[in-house]
C-alpha positions in Angstrom: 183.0 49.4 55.5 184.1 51.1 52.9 187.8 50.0 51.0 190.8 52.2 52.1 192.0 54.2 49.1 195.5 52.7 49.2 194.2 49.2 48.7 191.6 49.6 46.0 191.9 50.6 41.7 191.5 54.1 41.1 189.5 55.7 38.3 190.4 59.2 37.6 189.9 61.8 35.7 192.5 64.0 34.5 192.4 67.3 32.5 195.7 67.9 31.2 196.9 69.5 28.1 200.2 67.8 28.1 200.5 64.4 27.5 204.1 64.4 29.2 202.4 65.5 32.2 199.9 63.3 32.1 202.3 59.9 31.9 204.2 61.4 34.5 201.6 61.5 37.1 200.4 58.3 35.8 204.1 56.7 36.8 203.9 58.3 40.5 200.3 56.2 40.8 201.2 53.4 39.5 204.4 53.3 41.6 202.3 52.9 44.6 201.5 49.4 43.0 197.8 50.0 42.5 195.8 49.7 39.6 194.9 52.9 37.8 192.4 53.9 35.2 192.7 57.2 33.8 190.7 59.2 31.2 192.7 62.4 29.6 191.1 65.8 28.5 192.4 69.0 27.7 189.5 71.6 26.5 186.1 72.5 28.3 183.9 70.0 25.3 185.9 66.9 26.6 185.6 67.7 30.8 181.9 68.0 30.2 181.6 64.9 28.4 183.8 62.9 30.7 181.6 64.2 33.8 178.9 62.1 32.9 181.2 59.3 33.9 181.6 57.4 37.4 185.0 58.8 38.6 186.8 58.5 41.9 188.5 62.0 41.5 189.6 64.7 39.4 192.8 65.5 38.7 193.5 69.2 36.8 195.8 71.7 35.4 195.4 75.1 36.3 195.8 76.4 33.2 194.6 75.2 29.7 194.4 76.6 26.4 190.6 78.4 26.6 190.4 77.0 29.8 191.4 76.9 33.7 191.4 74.7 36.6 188.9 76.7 38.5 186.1 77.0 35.3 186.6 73.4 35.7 186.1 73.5 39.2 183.1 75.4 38.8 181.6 73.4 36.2 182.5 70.5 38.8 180.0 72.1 41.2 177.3 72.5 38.9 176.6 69.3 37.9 176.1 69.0 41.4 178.7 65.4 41.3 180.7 65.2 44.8 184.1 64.4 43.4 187.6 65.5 45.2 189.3 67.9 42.7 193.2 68.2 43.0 194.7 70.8 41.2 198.1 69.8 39.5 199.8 72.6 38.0 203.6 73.8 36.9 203.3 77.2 38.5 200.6 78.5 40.8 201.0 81.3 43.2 200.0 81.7 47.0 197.0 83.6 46.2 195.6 81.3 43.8 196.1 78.4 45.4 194.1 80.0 48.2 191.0 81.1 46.0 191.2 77.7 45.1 190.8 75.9 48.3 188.5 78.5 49.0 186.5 77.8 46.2 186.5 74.1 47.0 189.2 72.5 45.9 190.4 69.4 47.6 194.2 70.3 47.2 196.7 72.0 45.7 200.4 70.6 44.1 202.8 71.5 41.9 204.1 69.4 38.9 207.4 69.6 40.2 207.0 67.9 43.7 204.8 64.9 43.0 205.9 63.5 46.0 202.6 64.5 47.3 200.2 62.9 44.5 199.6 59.5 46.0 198.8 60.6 49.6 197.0 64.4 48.4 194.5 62.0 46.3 193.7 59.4 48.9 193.2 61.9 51.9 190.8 63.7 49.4 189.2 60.8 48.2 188.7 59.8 52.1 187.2 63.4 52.8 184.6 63.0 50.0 183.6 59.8 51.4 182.7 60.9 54.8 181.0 63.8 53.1 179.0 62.2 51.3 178.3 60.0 54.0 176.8 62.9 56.2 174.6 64.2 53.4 173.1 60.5 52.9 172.6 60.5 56.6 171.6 64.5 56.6 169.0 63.4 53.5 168.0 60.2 56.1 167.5 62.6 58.7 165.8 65.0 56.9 163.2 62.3 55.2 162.4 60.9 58.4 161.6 64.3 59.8 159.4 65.3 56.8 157.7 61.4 57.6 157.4 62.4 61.4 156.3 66.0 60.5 153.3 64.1 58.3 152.3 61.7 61.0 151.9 64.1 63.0 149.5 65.8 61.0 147.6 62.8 60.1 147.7 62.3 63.8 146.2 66.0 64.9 143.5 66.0 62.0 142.0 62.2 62.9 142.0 63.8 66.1 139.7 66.6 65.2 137.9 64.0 63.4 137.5 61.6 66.2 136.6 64.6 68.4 134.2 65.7 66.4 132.6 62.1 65.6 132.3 61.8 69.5 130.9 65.4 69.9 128.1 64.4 67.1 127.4 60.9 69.2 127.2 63.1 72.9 124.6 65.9 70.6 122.5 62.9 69.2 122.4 60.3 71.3 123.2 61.5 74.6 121.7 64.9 74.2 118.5 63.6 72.9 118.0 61.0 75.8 118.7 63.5 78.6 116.3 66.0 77.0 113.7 63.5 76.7 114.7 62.1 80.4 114.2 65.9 81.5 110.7 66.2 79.5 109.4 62.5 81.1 110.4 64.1 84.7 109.1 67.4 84.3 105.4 65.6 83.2 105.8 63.6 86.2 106.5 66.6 88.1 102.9 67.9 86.9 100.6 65.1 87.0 101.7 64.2 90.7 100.7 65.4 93.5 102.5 63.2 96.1 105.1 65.8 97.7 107.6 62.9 98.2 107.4 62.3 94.6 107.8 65.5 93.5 110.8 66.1 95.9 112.5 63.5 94.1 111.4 64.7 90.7 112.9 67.7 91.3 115.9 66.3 92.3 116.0 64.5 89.1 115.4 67.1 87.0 118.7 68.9 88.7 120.4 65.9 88.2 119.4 65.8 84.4 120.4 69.5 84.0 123.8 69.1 85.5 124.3 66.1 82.8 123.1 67.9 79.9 125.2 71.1 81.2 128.2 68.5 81.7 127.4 67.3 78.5 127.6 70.5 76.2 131.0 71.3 77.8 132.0 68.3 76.8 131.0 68.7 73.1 132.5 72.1 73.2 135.7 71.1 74.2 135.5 68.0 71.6 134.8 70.2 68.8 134.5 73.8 68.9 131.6 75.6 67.1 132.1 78.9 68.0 134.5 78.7 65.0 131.4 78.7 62.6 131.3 82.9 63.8 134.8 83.2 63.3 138.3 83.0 65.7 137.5 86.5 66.1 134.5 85.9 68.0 136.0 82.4 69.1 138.6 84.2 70.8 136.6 87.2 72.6 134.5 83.9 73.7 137.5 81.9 74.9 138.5 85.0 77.0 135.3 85.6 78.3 134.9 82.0 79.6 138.0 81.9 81.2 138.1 85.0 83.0 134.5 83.9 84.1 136.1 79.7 84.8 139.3 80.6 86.6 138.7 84.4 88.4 142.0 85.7 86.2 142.0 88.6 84.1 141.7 87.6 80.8 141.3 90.6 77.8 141.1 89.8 74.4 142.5 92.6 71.7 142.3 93.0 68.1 142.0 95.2 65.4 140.0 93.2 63.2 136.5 93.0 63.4 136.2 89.2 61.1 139.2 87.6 58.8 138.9 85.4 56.2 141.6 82.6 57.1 142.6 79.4 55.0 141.2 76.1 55.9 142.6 74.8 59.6 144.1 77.8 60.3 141.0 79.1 62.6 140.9 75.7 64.4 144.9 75.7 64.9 144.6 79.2 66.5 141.9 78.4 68.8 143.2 75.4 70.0 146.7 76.6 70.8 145.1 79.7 72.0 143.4 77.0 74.5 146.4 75.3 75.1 148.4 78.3 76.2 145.6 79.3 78.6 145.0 75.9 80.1 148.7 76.3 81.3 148.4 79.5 82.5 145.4 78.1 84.7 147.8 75.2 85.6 151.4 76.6 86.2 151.2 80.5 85.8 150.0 81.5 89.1 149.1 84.6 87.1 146.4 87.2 87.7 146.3 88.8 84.4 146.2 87.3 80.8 146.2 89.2 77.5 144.9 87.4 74.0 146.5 90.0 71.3 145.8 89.0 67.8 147.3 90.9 64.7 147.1 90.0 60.8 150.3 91.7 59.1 152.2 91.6 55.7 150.8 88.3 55.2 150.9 86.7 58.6 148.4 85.9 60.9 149.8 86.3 64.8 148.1 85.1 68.2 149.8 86.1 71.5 149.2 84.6 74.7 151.2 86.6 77.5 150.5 86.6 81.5 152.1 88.2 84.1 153.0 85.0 86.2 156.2 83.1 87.6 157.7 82.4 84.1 159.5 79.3 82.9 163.0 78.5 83.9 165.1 76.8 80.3 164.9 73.5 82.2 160.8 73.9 82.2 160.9 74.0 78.4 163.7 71.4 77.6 161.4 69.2 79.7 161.5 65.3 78.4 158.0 65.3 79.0 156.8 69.0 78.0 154.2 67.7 75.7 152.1 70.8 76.1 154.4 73.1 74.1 155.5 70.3 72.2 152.0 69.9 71.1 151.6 73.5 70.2 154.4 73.6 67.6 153.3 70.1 66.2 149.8 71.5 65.5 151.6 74.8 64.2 153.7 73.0 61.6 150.4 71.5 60.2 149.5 75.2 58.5 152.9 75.9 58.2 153.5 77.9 61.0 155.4 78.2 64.4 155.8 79.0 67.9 157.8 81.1 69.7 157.9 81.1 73.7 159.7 83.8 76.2 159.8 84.0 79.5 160.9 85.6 82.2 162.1 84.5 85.4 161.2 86.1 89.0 157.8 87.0 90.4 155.0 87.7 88.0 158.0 87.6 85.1 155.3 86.6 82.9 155.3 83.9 79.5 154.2 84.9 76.0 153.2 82.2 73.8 153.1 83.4 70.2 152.0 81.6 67.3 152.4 82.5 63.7 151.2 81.8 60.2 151.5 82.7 57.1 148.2 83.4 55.4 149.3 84.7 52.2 146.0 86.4 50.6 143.6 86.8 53.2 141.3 89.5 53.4 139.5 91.4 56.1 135.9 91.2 55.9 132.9 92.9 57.2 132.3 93.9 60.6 131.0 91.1 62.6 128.2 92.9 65.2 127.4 90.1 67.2 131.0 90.1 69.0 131.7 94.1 68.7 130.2 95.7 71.9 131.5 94.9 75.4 131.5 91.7 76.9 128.3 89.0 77.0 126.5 88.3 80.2 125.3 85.6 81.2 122.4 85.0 78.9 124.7 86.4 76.0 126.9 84.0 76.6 124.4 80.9 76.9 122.9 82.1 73.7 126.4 81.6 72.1 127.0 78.9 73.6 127.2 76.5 70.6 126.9 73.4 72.0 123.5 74.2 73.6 120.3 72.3 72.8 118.1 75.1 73.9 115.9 75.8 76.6 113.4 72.9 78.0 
């Protein structure tokens, strides 16, 4: 704990033109039976000098020959030092005094009352302890939210990594031994002629399609292609595979054809644009979604909005609401944020947005193969971009 002022030396600083006035401030301290070391200076030259000292407090006139209490003050606040500054002065008006406090003095007194010294400089040196304290611990806090802030990125990109690293092993090695399972059964299937035998190749072969078809939703969700087109075309995808997975109305709506986005900032979209919908599937009870994306004065913006039961405030201070939690994490790793509004009563609706800034990006050509209307079904396959092909 730190020593109470009353019961320690003091080291001050005093600028004071008057040597008079200086002794006699020096007696009031040294009446309260401490031990006192004190440094005089009267003129702007000397303060500055003395600053780069270790001082407990300072301890000014208000005015000086070519100088003043509150250019001191201001100086004070420059050098960025947190000292308590007392002003000590013959004559100082109401006004004055205020600007002073205002300006961040610690105190006021006049040189005819020093009643008031001892007690003024110890409450003030008291404050400037606890301030200080709170910025160490504001400077503490801060750090450790900057150090969770980059775990948190280090977490979500060896997660892409990870994802991807499995999404490679499912496309090699699992991929490759289904297709060649499917090719073994499907020679079977024409060098037989034994209808039990081919009942059961059959079945196999179904059974090998569902894996494979298990398989490249699997990779898709582990890493997610489609990005190689663009988030454009990622997105009217998304939409399209969700209207077609879950039966709601999902529409996606732009007015750029392609964009040009900085590193991680397509895959941070599409994933948070998959995260907003997988909660809509979950807790919405919606019938109708709406993907809007918009790139303005330098910001890149993706809304997710539904027309379902809403949130209620205790749904988002959830303990446990790692969903949305999740989304602002990923955010923060391009520098971005998210914003969440709902509404409460019957299809109230939620809108998820999330922003970035994407200072110089540029909109790029038109990108045909995600322009007209919606894909069906063999559209879709085509673009399907974990697919191995047909067999």
């Amino acid at each position: 704990m730190p020593t109470p002022p009353r019961h320690r030396s003091l080291k001050l600083l005093h600028l004071e033109d008057s040597e008079v006035d200086h002794e006699l401030a020096l007696a009031w301290l040294l009446r309260d039976g401490r031990s006192v070391q004190t440094l005089r200076v009267e003129d702007e030259a000397g303060f500055r000098a003395a600053l780069e000292e270790d001082w407990d407090a300072v301890l000014s006139d208000y005015n000086l020959p070519g100088f003043s209490g509150l250019a001191a003050l201001e100086i004070l606040q420059g050098s960025g030092r947190l000292l308590p500054f007392v002003i000590l002065s013959g004559e100082i008006g109401e006004d004055v005094a205020v600007q002073a406090m205002l300006q961040g003095a610690s105190d006021y007194l006049l040189k005819s009352n020093l009643t008031r010294l001892v007690p003024a400089l110890d409450r003030a040196i008291e404050a400037n302890e606890t301030r200080r304290a709170r910025l160490a611990a504001d400077q503490e806090l801060a750090a450790s939210r900057q150090q969770l802030s980059e775990l948190a990125q280090h977490l979500q990109t060896s997660i892409e990594g990870e994802r991807a690293a499995i999404a490679r092993e499912i496309h090699d090695d699992v991929g490759g031994a289904l297709t060649a399972l499917k090719f073994d059964l499907a020679w079977l299937a024409r060098h037989s002629d034994d209808a039990a035998l081919q009942q059961r190749v059959q079945s196999a072969l179904e059974m090998a399609g569902h894996a494979i078809e298990a398989s490249q939703r699997i990779m898709h969700n582990l890493r997610p292609a489609i990005l190689e087109q663009g988030l454009v075309a990622a997105l009217q995808w998304m939409a399209q595979r969700f209207e077609k997975r879950t039966g709601i109305e999902c529409a996606f709506r732009t007015s750029h054809e392609h964009l040009n986005l900085p590193v991680g900032v397509p895959l941070v979209a599409y994933r948070a644009t998959q995260e907003a919908l997988t909660n809509v599937s979950k807790h919405a009870q919606a019938t109708r979604v709406a993907i809007d994306m918009s790139l303005a004065r330098g910001v890149l913006s993706v809304e997710v909005s539904d027309n379902g039961r809403g949130l209620a405030a205790e749904d988002l201070a959830k303990a446990r609401s790692f969903g949305l939690r999740g989304l602002r994490e990923r955010a923060e790793t391009v520098g971005g944020w998210v914003d969440v509004s709902s509404g409460m009563g019957e299809r109230a609706g939620t809108t998820v947005i999330l922003s970035v800034p994407v200072s110089g990006t540029q909109r790029l050509g038109r990108d045909s193969q995600f322009d007209e209307g919606s894909l069906d079904e063999r559209e879709d396959e085509r673009h399907n971009p974990s697919a191995w092909g047909d067999l």
